[in-house]
C-alpha positions in Angstrom: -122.8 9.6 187.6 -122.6 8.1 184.2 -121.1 10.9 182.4 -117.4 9.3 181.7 -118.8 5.8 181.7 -118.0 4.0 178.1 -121.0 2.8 177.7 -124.9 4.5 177.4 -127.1 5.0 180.2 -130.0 2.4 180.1 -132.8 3.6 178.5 -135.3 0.9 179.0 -136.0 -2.5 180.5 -134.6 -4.0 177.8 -131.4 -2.6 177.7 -130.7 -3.8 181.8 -132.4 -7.1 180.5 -129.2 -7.4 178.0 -126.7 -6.3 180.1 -128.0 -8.9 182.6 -127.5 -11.5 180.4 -124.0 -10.1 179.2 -123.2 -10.3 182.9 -124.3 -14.0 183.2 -122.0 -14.9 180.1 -119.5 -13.3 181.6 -119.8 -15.6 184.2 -120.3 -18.6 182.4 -117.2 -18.0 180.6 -114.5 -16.7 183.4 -113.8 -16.8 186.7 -115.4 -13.8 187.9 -117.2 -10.8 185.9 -119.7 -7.9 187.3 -120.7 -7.6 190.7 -122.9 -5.2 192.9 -121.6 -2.6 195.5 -123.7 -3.4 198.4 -123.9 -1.0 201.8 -122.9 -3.2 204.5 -125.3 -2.0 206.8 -128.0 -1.8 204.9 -127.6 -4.0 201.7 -128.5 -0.7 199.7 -127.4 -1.1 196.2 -124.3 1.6 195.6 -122.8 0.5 192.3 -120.8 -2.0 190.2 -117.2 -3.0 189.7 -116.0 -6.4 188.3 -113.1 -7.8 185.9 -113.7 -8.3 182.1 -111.0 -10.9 181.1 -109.4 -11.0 178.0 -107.1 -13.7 178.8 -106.7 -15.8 182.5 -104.1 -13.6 183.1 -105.1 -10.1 181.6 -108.3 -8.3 182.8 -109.7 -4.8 183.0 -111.4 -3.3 186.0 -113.5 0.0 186.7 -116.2 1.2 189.0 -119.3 3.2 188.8 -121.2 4.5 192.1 -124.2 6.3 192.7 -123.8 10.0 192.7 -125.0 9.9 197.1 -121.8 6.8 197.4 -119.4 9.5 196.0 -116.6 10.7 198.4 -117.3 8.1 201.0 -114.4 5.6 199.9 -117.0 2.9 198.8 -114.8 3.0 195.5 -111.7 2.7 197.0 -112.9 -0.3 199.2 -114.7 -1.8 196.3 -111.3 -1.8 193.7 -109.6 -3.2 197.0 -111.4 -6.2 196.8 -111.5 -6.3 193.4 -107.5 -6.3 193.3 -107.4 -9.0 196.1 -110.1 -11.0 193.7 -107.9 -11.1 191.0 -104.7 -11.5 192.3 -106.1 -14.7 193.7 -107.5 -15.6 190.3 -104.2 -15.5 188.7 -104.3 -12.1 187.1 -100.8 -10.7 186.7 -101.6 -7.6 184.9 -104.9 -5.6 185.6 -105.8 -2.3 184.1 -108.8 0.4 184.3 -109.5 3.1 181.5 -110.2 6.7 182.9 -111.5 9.9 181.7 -108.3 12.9 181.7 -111.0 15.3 183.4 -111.7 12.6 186.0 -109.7 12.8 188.9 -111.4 12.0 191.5 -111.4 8.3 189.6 -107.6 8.8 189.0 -107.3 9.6 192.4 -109.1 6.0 193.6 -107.1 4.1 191.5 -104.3 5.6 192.3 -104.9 4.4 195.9 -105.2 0.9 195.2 -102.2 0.5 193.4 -102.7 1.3 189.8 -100.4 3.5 188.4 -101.2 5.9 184.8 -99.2 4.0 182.3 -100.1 6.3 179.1 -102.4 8.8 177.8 -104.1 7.2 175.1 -104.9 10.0 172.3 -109.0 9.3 171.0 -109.1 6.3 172.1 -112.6 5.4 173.2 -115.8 7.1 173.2 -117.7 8.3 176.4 -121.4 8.5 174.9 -123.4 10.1 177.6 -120.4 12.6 178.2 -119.6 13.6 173.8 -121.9 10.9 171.9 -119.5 9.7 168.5 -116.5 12.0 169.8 -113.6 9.6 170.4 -111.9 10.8 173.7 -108.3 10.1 175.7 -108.3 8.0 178.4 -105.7 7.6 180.8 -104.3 3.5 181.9 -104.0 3.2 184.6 -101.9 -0.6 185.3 -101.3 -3.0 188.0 -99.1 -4.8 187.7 -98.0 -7.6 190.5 -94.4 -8.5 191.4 -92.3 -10.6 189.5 -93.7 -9.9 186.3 
């Protein structure tokens, strides 16, 4: 499941602990930042999505689910809310980075609205997919009206 995810698996307590207290600065800084994918029915945890701002009005999404959540639309309901969260936040222009040989992703985003703006040639490495290989990714926008 973590395969075209930018950043490495965690390895150790350690590396969660930091990446708890990333998502709490996160927070303390912006309006919004990581959340959980709950089940509804059973509050099992399925994944993450959130917004990483880089200005009030700019802010990248993405989504990771747990390889028994795949192919059951949790992704697709999760970047819905996500895209309703920051449209009510103020975020004009909202974009997600994804893997060329990942279309089921492409596919998701593609239903909530985003559309592939450019290929963008080794621009990012994937490390638990090619560890120091810079890769393409595919940006996908949205965009909302008037802008």
């Amino acid at each position: 499941m973590t395969r075209y995810l930018g950043w490495p698996r965690h390895q150790s307590v350690e590396h969660t602990k930091a990446f708890l207290e990333f998502s709490e600065a996160e927070w303390s800084r912006w309006p919004a930042g990581p959340y959980l994918i709950e089940s509804s029915s059973d509050t099992k945890l399925l994944g993450t999505t959130g917004l990483s701002f880089e200005s009030r009005t700019l802010a990248a999404t993405g989504y990771v689910l747990a390889h028994d959540s795949w192919g059951r639309g949790y992704g697709t309901e999760a970047l819905t809310a996500i895209v309703t969260i920051a449209r009510e936040l103020g975020v004009l222009r909202l974009y997600a980075l994804c893997h060329p040989d990942h279309p089921a992703s492409a596919r998701v985003l593609e239903k909530c609205g985003f559309q592939m703006e450019e290929r963008v040639k080794e621009f990012a490495v994937f490390p638990n997919l090619n560890p120091g290989r810079r890769e393409d990714c595919l940006r996908y926008t949205r965009q909302e009206p008037g802008v």
